[in-house]
Steps between C-alpha positions, in 0.01 A plus 500: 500500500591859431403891544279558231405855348181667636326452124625108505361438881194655384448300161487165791185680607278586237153416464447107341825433650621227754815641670751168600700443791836699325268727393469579853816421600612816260261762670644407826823557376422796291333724787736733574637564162486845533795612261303405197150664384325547857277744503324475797634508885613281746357518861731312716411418862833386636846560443702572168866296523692576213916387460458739178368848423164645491415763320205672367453764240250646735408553858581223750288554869579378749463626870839403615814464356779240686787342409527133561826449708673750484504864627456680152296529173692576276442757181755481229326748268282814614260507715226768457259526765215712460426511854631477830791286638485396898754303579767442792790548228577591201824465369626475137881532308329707262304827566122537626357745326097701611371816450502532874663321862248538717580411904731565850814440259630255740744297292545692211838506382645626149168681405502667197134635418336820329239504743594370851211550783570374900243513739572595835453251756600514833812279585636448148736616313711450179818326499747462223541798232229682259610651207220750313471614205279787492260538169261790657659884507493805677594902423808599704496867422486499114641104427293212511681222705382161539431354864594171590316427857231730653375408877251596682666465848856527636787376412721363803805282520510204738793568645622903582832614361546203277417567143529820275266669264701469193867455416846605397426400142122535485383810652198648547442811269281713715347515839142683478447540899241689721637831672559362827588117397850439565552354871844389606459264747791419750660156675324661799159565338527856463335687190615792348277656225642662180236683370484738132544773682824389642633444097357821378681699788825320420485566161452860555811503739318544789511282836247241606254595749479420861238329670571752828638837442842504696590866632180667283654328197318280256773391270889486624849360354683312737838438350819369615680728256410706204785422191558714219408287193885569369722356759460347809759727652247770553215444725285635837469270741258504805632195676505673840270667687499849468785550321527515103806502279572600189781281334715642141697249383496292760608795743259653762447856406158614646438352877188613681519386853257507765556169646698605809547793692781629289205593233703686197468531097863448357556567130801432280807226511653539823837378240453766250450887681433666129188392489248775459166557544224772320201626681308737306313620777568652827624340803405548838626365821364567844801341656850525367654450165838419537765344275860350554549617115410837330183646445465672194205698280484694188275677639576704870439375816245747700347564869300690647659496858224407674434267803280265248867438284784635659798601321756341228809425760803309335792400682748474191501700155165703315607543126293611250553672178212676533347753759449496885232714571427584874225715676641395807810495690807309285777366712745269464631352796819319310822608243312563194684561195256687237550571077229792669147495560405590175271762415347598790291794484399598833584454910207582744643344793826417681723240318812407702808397310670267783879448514733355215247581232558645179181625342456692215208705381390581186242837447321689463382458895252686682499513890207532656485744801574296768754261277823441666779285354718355752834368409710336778867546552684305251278494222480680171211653305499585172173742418498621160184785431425564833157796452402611820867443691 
């Protein structure tokens, strides 16, 4: 007996005919020739063993799916599924491809997807790496730039100071950040906020603001040292308290010093004594203004005698090539050695020429009524246009 063609098993069957034992013997054996002209369907109640393949050029049901043992079913060619996929795994050496990963992302590893959507749940998380590849865009000023993951929540690493957002070699390109975003967060937990004011005053050379004013100021510089920008010879430093100094290369020159009791302003190399300094103002002095050196002006060097200032008292030489003008009382109290006076015009009071002086005086020179010139034994004076003698 044999498998017999549907048309031959059903020529055993027609009308007038009487079927024989092969005859039946070949419709057993023919049943489930399926791979020939069958037309119709098969409803099987049990189980389907086959050692070779089944296939189908339709739709095969079925409500579950097992492998027989082993672990695996395996799919050599594509596999398109219309609908959903549950399972406990899914692995394959090739690449699993959907319009969309839906779930907690636990176990994902090596995704790459257009569209990739996690939902939160509580207690899961997603190990191994995700790489996106954005297909949507946004407008960053003027450009369009494509966006590779958008989230709806926050994005927090599980372990602090451990990983970095971005890379020597891959860096981000810009940082679009709320006005007060940037925390810096310490070993200790304390945060300090950066905020937009903070970069706007910076960039406008200004200082940052303080949280508390500190002596009626809001914004202060609290250097070390100030450096010029050409050498690092010359510099200000503020390094003690109450006292600032001035430094030209590398040699103190301006000292301020109110640290101690001996409070004084010194100006100048104490090496070099030629140093000079301009004030094109006036100077006044309550106290004294004295000077191991010479004092000298281009100008003159006036007083008014009073109890407020005093008088100009030198213990040494008074040169000028100029004028001495007095409304007072001139004396010198040493040798003095003059070219002359100069030109002066008038005497309204007693001037006393003291001992060992030469003087001479060049006119015209009016005496005033009560003018007396008074010139000691052993001195000389030399008055040249004399009016009133």
């Amino acid at each position: 007996m044999a498998k017999q063609t549907r048309n031959t098993l059903k020529g055993h069957f027609e009308t007038g005919k009487k079927p024989t034992g092969g005859n039946y013997a070949d419709l057993l054996d023919s049943y489930l020739l399926v791979n020939g002209e069958n037309t119709g369907s098969i409803d099987i109640q049990g189980s389907i063993t086959a050692s070779g393949d089944i296939s189908a050029s339709g739709i095969i049901f079925a409500d579950t799916f097992q492998s027989h043992g082993s672990t695996e079913i395996g799919v050599s060619d594509s596999l398109n599924v219309t609908g959903g996929i549950t399972a406990s795994n899914i692995s394959s050496s090739g690449y699993v491809s959907a319009s969309e990963f839906i779930g907690d992302g636990s176990g994902l590893t090596n995704i790459t997807a257009s569209s990739l959507t996690i939902q939160q749940i509580t207690a899961s998380y997603l190990s191994g790496s995700i790489q996106a590849t954005g297909s949507l865009s946004y407008t960053s000023g003027s450009t369009s730039v494509i966006y590779g993951i958008q989230s709806s929540g926050s994005i927090i690493p599980d372990s602090s100071s451990a990983w970095d957002l971005g890379g020597p070699d891959n860096v981000w390109r810009d940082l679009f950040l709320s006005e007060d975003s940037i925390r810096f967060v310490s070993k200790s937990g304390e945060i300090t906020r950066f905020r937009q004011e903070d970069a706007r005053r910076l960039k406008e050379g200004k200082t940052l603001k303080l949280a508390t004013p500190i002596e009626g100021f809001n914004s202060i510089v609290r250097p070390e040292a100030i450096m010029s920008p050409l050498t690092s010879l010359d510099y200000t430093k503020y390094t003690i308290a109450h006292r600032i100094g001035t430094f030209v290369s590398g040699t103190l020159f301006y000292d301020y010093n109110l640290s101690g009791t001996n409070n004084y302003i010194s100006m100048g190399k104490s090496s070099d004594m030629s140093t000079s300094f301009g004030i094109m103002g006036n100077i006044t002095a309550s106290g004294t203004i004295s000077s191991s050196g010479r004092i000298s002006a281009s100008g003159g060097f006036e007083t008014d005698n009073s109890s407020s200032f005093g008088y100009i008292s030198a213990s040494g030489d008074i040169s000028t090539s100029a004028n001495i003008l007095a409304s007072g009382d001139l004396t010198v109290n040493g040798f003095a050695s003059f070219g002359g006076f100069g030109n002066v015009q008038s005497i309204s009071s007693t001037t006393n020429v003291p001992t060992n002086t030469n003087m001479i005086l060049y006119g015209p020179i009016t005496l005033g009524t009560n003018a007396t010139l008074n010139v000691a034994v052993g001195s000389q004076v030399l008055v040249k246009d004399l009016l009133n003698a």
